[in-house]
C-alpha positions as CSV (number, residue, x, y, z in Angstrom):
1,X,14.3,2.7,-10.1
2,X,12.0,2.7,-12.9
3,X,8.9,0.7,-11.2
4,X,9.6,3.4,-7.9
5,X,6.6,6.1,-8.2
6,X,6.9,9.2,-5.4
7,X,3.9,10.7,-4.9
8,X,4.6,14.1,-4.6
9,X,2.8,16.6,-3.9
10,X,2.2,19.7,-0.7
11,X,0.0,17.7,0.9
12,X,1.4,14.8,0.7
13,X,5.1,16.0,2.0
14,X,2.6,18.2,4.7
15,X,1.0,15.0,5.9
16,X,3.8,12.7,6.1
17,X,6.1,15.9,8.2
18,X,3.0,15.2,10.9
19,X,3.8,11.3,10.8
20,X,7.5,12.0,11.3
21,X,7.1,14.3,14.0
22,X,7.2,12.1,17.2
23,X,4.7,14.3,19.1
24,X,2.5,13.5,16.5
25,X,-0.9,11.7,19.0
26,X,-2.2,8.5,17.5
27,X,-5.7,10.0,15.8
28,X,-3.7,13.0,14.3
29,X,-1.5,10.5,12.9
30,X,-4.5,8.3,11.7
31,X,-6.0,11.4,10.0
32,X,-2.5,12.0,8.2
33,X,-2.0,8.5,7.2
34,X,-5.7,8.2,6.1
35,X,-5.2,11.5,3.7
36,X,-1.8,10.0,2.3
37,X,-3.6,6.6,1.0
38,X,-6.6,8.7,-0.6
39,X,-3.5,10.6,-2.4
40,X,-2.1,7.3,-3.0
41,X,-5.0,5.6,-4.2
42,X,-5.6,8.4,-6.5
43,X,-2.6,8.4,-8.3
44,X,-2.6,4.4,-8.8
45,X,-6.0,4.8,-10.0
46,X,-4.7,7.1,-13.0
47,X,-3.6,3.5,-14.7
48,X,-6.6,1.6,-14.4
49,X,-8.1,0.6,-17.7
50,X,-12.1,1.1,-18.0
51,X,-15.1,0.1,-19.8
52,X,-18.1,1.9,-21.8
53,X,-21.3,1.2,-20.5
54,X,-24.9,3.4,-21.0
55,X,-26.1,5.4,-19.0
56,X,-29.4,7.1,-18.2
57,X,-29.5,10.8,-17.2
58,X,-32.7,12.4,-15.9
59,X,-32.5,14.1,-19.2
60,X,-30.9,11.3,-22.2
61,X,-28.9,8.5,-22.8
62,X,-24.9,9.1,-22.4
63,X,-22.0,7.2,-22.2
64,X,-20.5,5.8,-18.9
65,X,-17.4,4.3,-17.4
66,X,-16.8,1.6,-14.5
67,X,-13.2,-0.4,-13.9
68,X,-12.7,-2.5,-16.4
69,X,-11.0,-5.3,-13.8
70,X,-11.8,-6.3,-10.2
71,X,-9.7,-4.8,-7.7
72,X,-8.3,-6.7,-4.7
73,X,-7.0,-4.7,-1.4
74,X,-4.6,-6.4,0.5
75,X,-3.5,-5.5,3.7
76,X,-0.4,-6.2,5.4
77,X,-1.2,-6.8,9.5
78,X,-1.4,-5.3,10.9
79,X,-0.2,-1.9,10.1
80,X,-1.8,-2.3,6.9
81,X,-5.2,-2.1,7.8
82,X,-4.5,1.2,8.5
83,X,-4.5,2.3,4.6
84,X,-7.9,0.1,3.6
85,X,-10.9,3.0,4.5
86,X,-9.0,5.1,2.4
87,X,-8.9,2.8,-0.5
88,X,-12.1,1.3,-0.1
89,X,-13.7,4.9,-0.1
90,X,-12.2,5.4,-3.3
91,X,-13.0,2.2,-4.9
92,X,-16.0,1.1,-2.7
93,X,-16.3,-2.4,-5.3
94,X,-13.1,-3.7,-4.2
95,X,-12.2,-7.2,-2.2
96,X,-10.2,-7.2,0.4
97,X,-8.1,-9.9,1.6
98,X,-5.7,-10.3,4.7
99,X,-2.1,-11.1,4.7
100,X,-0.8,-11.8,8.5
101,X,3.6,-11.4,8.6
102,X,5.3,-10.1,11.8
103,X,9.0,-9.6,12.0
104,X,11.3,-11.4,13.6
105,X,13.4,-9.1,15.8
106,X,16.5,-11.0,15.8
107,X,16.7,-12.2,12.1
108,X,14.6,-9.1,10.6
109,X,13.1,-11.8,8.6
110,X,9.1,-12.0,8.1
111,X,7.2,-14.8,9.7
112,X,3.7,-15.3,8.6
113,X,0.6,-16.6,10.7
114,X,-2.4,-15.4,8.5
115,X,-3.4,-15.6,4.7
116,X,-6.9,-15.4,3.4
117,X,-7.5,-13.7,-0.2
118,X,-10.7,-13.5,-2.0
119,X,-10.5,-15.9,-5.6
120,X,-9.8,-14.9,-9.2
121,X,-6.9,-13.1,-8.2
122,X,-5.7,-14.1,-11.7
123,X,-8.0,-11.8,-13.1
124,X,-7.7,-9.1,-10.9
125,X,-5.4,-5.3,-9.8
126,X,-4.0,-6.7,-6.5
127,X,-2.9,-3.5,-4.1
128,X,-0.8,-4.6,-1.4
129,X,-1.0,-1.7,1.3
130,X,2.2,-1.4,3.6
131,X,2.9,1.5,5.1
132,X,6.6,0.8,5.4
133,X,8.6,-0.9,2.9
134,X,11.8,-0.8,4.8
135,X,13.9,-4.2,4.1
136,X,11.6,-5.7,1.4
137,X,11.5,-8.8,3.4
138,X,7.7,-8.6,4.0
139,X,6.4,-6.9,0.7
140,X,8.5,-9.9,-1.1
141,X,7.1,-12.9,0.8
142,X,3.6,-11.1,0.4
143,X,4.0,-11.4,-3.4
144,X,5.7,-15.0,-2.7
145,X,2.0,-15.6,-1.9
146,X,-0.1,-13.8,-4.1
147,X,1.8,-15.1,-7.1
148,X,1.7,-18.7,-5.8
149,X,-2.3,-17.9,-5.8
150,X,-2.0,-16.8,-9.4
151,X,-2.3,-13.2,-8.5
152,X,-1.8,-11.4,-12.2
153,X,-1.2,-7.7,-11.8
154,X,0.1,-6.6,-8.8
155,X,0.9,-3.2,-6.8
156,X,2.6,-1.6,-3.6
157,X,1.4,1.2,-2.0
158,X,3.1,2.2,0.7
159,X,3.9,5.9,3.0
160,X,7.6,5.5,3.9
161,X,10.4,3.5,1.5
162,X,13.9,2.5,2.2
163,X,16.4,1.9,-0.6
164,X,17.1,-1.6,0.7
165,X,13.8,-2.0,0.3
166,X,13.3,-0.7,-3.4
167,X,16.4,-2.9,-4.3
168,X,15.0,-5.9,-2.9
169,X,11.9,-5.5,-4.5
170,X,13.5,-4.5,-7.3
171,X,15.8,-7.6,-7.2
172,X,12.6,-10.1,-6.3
173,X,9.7,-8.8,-8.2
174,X,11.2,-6.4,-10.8
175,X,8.0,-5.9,-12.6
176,X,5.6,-4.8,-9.6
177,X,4.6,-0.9,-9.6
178,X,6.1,0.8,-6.0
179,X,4.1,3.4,-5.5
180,X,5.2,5.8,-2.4
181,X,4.3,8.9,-0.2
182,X,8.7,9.6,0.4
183,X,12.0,7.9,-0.1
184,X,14.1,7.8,2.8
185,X,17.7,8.4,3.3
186,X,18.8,4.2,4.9
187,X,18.0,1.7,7.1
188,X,19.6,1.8,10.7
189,X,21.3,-1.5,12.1
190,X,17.8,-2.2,13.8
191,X,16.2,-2.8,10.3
192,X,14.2,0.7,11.0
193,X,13.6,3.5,8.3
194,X,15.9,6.7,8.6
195,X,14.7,9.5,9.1
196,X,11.0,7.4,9.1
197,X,8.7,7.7,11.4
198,X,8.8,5.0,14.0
199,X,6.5,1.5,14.3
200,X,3.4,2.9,12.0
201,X,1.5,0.1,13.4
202,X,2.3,0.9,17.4
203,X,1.7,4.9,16.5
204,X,-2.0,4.3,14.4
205,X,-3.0,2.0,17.3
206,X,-1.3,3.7,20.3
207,X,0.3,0.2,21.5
208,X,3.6,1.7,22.6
């Protein structure tokens, strides 16, 4: 799994025990999720290219940095939108688009109702934010899209993986980055993550 990246770290593995635990209220697991994506958009960050530009102290001239190429957030709905404060707090000059799938309970196959994405994808870092990458079936037909759209570099960042999952992405879209707060153990006959941590959308919105 060499495009699978495990972010791993105390706090991390603290944060995502609170998602897990099904006492867990929905703003306490907000909080947690929100403190996992800063985490996450941290260590994507780490392998983004920048440009020299001056800058202007109170006191001299001295060299600066800014991102070198746009970045475009895209959330997944609607769990997704969960993960985009985080990332937008870290990289405030970022677009964010909308990708609208919901599963089909039956066929555990993704049906989509909503895509909107800002333009020059081609020349942007697209982040798609997911909090569960559990059969692949929605993080592939996401990137279905984006790449029909001429999306260039693309990302996954995600809380919770499956295997099934990694292999399908791995199968699909070999060359996108997976990056991930913990790698679970399988999926259950439900298409749910084992151990996981539930519906992340139904628990960060309370709709249960």
């Amino acid at each position: 799994m060499n495009n699978l990246i495990i972010v791993d770290n105390p706090l991390v593995k603290r944060d995502v025990s609170i998602l897990r635990d099904k006492n867990t209220q929905p703003a306490e697991f907000r909080y947690a999720l929100s403190r996992i994506s800063f985490s996450l958009a941290i260590e994507i960050s780490k392998n983004f290219e920048l440009e020299e530009y001056e800058v202007e102290t109170p006191l001299e001239k001295t060299k600066g940095y800014r991102l070198k190429y746009p970045v475009v957030l895209i959330p997944v709905l609607r769990a997704g939108l969960s993960m985009v404060d985080s990332f937008l707090k870290m990289i405030p000059e970022a677009k964010v688009g909308h990708i609208g799938l919901q599963r089909d309970e039956r066929t555990l196959k993704p049906i989509d109702y909503y895509y909107k994405t800002p333009n020059n994808l081609d020349e942007s870092i697209t982040i798609l934010l997911d909090p569960m990458l559990a059969t692949g079936g929605s993080a592939v037909a996401s990137f279905n899209y984006l790449k029909k759209n001429k999306a260039g570099k693309c990302i996954l960042a995600c809380l919770i993986s499956a295997p099934e999952g990694i292999e399908k992405m791995n199968n699909e879209h070999p060359e996108i980055l997976i990056y991930t707060a913990a790698l679970d153990r399988k999926l259950n006959n439900n298409g749910y993550i084992l151990p996981g941590l539930g519906d992340a959308g139904d628990r960060t919105f309370g709709t249960f």
